[in-house]
C-alpha positions in Angstrom: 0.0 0.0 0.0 1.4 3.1 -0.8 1.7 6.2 0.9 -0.6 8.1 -0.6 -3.7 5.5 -0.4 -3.1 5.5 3.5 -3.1 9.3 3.2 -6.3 8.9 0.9 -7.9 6.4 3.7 -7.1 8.6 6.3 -8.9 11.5 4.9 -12.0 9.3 4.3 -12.3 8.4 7.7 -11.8 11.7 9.0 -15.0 12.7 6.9 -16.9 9.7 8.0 -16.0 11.2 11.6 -17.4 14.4 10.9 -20.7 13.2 9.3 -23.9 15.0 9.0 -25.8 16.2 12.0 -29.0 18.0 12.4 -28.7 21.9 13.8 -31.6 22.2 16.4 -32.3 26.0 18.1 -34.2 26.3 21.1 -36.1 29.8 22.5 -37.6 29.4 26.0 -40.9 31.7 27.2 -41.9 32.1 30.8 -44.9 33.6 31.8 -46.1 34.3 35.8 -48.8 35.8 37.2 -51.6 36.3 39.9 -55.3 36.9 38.0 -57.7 38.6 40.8 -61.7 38.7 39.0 -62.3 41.9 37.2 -65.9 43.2 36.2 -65.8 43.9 32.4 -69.0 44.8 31.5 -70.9 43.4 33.9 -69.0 40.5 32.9 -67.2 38.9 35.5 -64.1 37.5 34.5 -60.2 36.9 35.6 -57.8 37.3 32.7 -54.9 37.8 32.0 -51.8 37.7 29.3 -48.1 38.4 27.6 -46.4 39.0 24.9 -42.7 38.1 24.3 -40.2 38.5 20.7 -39.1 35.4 19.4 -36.5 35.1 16.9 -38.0 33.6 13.2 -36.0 30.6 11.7 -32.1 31.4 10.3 -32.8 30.3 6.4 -28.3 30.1 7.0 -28.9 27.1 9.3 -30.7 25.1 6.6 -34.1 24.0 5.8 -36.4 23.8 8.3 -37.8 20.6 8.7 -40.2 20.2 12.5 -40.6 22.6 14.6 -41.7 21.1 18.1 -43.4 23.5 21.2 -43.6 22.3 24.9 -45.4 24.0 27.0 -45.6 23.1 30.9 -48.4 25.0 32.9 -49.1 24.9 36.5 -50.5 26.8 38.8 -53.5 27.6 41.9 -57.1 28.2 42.2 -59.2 29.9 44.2 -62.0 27.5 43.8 -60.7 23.8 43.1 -63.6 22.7 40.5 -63.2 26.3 38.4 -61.8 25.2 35.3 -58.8 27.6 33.7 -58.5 28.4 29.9 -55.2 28.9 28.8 -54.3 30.1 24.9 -50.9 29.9 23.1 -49.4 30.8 20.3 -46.8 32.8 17.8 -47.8 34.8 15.5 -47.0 38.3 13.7 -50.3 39.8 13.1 -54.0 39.7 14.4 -55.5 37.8 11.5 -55.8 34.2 11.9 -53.9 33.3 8.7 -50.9 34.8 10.6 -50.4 32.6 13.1 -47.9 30.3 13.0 -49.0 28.2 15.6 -52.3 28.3 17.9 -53.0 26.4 20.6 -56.5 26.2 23.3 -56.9 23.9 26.0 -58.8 24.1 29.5 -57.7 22.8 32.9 -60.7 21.3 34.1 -61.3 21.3 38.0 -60.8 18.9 40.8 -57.8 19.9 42.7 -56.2 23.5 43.7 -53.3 23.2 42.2 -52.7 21.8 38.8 -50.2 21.0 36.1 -50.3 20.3 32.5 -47.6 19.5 29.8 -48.1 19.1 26.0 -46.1 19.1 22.9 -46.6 19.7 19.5 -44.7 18.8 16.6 -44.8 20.1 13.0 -43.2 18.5 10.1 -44.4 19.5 6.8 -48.1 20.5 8.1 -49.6 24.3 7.5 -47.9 25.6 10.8 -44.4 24.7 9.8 -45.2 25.9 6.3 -45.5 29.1 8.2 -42.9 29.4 10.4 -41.0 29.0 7.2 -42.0 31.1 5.1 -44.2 33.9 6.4 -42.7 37.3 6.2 -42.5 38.0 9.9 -42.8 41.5 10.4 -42.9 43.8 12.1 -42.5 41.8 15.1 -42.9 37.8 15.6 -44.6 37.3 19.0 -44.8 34.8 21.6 -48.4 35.0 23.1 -49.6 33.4 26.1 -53.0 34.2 27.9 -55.2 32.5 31.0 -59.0 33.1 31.6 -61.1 32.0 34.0 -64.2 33.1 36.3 -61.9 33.4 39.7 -59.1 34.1 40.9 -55.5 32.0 39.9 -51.9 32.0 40.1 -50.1 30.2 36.7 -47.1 29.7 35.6 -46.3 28.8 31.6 -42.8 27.8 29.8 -43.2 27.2 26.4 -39.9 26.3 24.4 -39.8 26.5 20.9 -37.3 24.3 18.9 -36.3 24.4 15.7 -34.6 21.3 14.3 -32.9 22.5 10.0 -31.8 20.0 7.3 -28.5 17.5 8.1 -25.5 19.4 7.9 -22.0 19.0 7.6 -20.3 18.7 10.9 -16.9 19.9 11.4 -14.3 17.3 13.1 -13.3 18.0 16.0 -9.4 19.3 16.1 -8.1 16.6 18.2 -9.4 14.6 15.2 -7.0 16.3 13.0 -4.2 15.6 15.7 -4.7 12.2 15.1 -4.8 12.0 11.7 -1.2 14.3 11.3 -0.2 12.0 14.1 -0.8 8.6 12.3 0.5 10.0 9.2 3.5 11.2 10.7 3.7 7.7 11.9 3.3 5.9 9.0 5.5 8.3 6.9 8.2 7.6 9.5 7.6 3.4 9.0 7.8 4.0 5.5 11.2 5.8 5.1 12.6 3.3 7.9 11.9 0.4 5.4 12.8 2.1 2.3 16.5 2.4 4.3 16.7 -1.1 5.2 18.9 -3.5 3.4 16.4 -5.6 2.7 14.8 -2.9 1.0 17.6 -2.2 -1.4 18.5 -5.5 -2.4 14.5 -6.3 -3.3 14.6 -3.0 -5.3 
């Protein structure tokens, strides 16, 4: 085998070493608050919600292939059978065409605290068609809201992950040390044996 086939080998390995990997980004979203019952018109009501930036998918990074949101609520009651309504989402306007994902569940009743975890995952569905590719200005928002008819404490984190085509990882540099290492090595061997008497007289 000559030198520069273990050289060639070498190289190959180095790039089966650094083989594709998928680029994920994660944004996190807290929301906290105490809801005391509010008249509104007659309407009595306790309600409450937030607003938080998050960053749009980096087109850089790749294609975007699933977007996945957690959300983990818990909370208190005032009254343990009053049911809470909780509404999430991420969007960039107040149409409904504009949101990139939406999300409505209730907590029903039956103990004063609670707790509740889902998660969603989008892979080439209408929401992740719009994360991708709606124009998000001016402003992509996180939006996080709770209603019910008394008083409650609640507390939401909602992380949003991306996950973008394989890319091309990049080996690591004690990879490369290796490599020159072993090379160096075999280079070494292979001028050894050319020197060798044996190695003449066969020549």
């Amino acid at each position: 085998m000559t030198f520069a086939r273990i050289f060639a080998g070498a190289l190959f390995a180095v790039a089966l070493l650094g083989s594709a990997q998928a680029n994920t980004v994660t944004q996190e979203f807290d929301s906290s608050w105490q809801v005391s019952p509010w008249n509104y018109y007659g309407d009595i009501a306790a309600q409450q919600w937030q607003y938080q930036a998050f960053t749009p998918f980096d087109s850089s990074l790749g294609t975007l292939e699933k977007v996945t949101i957690k959300t983990t609520i818990t909370g208190s009651r005032a009254d343990a059978a009053d049911s809470v309504a909780v509404r999430y989402s991420f969007f960039t306007g107040w149409s409904p065409n504009q949101y990139q994902f939406y999300q409505a569940n209730v907590i029903a009743g039956g103990a004063t605290t609670f707790s509740d975890t889902r998660t969603f995952t989008s892979g080439s569905d209408f929401a992740l068609d719009n994360f991708a590719h709606y124009n998000y200005l001016p402003q992509a928002n996180y939006y996080f809201e709770s209603k019910s008819t008394l008083a409650h404490t609640i507390s939401a984190k909602t992380e949003l992950t991306y996950q973008y085509g394989l890319t091309s990882a990049v080996p690591e540099p004690t990879t490369y040390a290796m490599l020159m290492a072993g090379l160096g090595a075999l280079a070494l061997a292979s001028r050894r044996r050319k020197a060798s008497p044996g190695a003449r007289s066969a020549s």
